[in-house]
N, C-alpha and C positions, 0 to 999 in steps of 0.2 A: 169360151174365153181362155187365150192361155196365161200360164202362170206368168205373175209379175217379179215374184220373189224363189231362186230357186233354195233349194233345201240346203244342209251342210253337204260334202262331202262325203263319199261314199266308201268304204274301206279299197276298192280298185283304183281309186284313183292315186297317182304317188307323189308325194312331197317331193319339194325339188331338192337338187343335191345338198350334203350338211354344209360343205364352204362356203355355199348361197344362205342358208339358213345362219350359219356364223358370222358370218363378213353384215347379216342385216344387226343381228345380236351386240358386235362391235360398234356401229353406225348409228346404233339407235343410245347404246351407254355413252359412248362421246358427246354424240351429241345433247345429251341432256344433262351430263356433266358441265359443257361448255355453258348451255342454257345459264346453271346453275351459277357459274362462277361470274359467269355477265351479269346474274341477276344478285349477286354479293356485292361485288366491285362498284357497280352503279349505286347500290345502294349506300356502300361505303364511301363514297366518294359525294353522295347529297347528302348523307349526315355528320361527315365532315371528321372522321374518328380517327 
């Protein structure tokens, strides 16, 4: 039966370039800043402060 799940990565294999790795880094802070300030604003705004 073959595997279902495969292992981690193996030191041969190569990470993708860093401005790919950065630009995910940027995208993922923004984005859960944004989250974060949508999840302030709504709340300020139903308890009316």
């Amino acid at each position: 039966m073959p595997d279902i799940i495969e292992g981690p990565p193996g030191r041969e294999d190569r990470l993708p370039p860093w401005p790919r790795r950065l630009m995910w880094f940027v995208a993922l802070a923004l984005g859960g800043s944004a989250a974060t300030a949508a999840v302030a604003y709504g709340l300020r705004a139903l308890l009316k402060l």
